[in-house]
PLY file of the C-alpha trace (Angstrom):
ply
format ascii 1.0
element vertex 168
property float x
property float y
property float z
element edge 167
property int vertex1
property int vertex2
end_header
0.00 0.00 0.00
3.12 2.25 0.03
1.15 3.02 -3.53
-1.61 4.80 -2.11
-1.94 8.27 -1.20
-0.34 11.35 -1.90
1.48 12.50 1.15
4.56 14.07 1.63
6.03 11.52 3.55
5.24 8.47 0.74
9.02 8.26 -0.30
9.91 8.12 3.75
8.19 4.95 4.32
9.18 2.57 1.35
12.39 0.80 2.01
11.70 -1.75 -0.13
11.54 -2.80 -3.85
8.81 -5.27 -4.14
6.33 -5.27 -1.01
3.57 -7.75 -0.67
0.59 -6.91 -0.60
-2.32 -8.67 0.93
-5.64 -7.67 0.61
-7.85 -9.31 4.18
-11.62 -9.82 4.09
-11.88 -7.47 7.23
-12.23 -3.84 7.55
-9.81 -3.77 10.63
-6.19 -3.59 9.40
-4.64 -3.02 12.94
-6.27 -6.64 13.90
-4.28 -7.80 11.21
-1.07 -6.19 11.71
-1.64 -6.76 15.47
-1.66 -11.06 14.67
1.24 -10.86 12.09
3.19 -8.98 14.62
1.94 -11.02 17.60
4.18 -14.10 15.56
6.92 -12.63 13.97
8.17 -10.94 17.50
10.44 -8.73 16.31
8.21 -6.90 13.98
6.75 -3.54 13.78
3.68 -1.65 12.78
5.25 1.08 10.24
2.02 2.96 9.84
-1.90 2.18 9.78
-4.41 4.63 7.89
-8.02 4.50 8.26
-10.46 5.80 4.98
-13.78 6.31 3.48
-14.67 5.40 -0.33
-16.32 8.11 -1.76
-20.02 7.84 -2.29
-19.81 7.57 -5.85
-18.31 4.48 -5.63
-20.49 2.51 -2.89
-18.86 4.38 -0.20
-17.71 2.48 2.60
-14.52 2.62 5.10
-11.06 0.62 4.89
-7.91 0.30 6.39
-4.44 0.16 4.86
-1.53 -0.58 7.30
2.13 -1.77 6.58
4.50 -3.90 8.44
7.90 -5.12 9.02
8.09 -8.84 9.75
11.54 -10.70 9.45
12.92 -7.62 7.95
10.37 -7.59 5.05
7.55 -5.17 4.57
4.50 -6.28 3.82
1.70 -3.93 3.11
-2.16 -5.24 4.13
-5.41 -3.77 2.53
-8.45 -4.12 4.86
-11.40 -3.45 2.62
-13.48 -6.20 3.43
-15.00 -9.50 1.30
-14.25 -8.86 -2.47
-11.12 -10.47 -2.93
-9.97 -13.72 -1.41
-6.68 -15.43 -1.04
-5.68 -19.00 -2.78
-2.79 -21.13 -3.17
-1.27 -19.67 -5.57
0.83 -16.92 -3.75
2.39 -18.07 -0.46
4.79 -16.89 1.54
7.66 -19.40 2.88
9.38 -19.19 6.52
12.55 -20.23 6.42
13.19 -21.69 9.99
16.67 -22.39 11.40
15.51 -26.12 13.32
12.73 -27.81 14.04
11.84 -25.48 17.54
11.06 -22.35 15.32
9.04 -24.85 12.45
6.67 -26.11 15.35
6.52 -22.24 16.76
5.68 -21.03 13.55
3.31 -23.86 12.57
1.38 -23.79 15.82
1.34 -20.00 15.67
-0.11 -19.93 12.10
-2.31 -23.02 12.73
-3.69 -22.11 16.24
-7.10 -20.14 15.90
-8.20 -20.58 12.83
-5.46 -21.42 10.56
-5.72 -24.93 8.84
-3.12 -27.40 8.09
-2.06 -28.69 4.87
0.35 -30.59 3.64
4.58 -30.21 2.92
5.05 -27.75 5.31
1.95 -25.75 3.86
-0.50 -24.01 5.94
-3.07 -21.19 6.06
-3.27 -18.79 8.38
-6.77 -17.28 10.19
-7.09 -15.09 7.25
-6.31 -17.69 4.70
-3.24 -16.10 3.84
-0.74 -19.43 2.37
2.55 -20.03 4.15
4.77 -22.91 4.26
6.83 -23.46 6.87
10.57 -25.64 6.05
13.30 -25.81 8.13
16.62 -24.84 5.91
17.82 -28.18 6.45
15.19 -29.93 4.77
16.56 -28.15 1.38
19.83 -29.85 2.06
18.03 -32.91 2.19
16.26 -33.25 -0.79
19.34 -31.53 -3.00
21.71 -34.00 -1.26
23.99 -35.41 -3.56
22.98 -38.86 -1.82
19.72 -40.19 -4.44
18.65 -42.49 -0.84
18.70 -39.45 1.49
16.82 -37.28 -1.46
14.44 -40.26 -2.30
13.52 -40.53 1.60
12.98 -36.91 2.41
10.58 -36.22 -0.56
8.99 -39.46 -0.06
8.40 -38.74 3.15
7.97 -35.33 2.87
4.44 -36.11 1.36
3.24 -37.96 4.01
3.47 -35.13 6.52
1.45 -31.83 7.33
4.32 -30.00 9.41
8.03 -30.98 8.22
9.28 -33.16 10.70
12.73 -33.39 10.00
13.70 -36.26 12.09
11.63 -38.71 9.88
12.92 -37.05 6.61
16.65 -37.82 7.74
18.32 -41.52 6.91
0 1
1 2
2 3
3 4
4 5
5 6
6 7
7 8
8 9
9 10
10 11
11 12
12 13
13 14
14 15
15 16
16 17
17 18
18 19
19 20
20 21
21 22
22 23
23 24
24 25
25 26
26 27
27 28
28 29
29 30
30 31
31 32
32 33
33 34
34 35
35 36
36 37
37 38
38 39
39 40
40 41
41 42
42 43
43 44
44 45
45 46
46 47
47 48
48 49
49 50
50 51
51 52
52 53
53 54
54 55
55 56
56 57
57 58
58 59
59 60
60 61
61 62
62 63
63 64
64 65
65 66
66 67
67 68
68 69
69 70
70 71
71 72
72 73
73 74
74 75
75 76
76 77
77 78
78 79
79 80
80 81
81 82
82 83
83 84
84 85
85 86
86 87
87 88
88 89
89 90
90 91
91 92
92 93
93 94
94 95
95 96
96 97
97 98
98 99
99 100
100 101
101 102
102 103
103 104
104 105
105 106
106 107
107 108
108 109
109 110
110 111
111 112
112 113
113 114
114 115
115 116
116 117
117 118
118 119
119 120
120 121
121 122
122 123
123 124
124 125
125 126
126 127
127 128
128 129
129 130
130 131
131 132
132 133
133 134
134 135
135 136
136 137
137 138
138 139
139 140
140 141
141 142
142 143
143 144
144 145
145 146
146 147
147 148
148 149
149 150
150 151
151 152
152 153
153 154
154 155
155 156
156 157
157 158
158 159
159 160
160 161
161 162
162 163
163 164
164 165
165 166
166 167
């Protein structure tokens, strides 16, 4: 949302390239921002706005607010239930062992998030994420075809990655 607006302070506030945008099916973008940043710990509400569509256009109010979680920005768009998320865009956690996978899993999973499968989950807002532990990409890239074979293999057989049953 770094987009919208005209205010003098725009060019102050984007530090980033590409941000992500999500666009919620709730009018309250602080909630929002408020969960995100409730997981990723070290995260930071960068600014929240609150406006009304004009009439001419249905009228209505929304919120826009941008974050910083794990030193990305990601930009949320609370206007309420005309656009809803899907599979196709994700966004992956990269977790240094299997203590932060299970944080992150139960944290995304916990209140209305769903489970999937791979490592793939949904949050309460049905935002995509997929959880892997950096090792597991050394196991199935391993030079090895048996420790590749088993960690794919068993890889689909799991919701969270458990990396303990992926290793030979």
């Amino acid at each position: 949302m770094g987009g919208i607006g005209c205010g003098n302070n725009l060019i102050n506030i984007i530090t980033q390239k590409i941000t992500p945008s999500i666009w919620v099916e709730t009018t309250d973008a602080k909630a929002v921002a408020d969960y995100y940043l409730s997981i990723f710990k070290e995260g930071n509400l960068k600014e929240h706005h609150k406006y009304t569509n004009p009439p001419e256009i249905g009228g209505g109010d929304f919120e826009t607010a941008i974050i910083e979680i794990a030193g990305m920005e990601l930009s949320i768009l609370a206007a309420g239930p005309f656009q809803k998320f899907n599979e196709s865009f994700s966004l992956i956690i990269n977790t240094k062992d299997q203590d932060e996978t299970d944080y992150f899993w139960n944290a995304l999973t916990t209140n209305g998030g769903q489970e999937s499968s791979c490592g793939w989950c949904k949050d309460k807002y049905g935002l995509s994420w997929q959880v892997v532990p950096v090792e597991y990409f050394d196991l199935i890239n391993n030079d090895d075809p048996e420790v590749r074979e088993k960690a794919i293999k068993n890889t689909l057989k799991q919701k969270k990655i458990i990396l303990s049953e992926l290793k030979y």
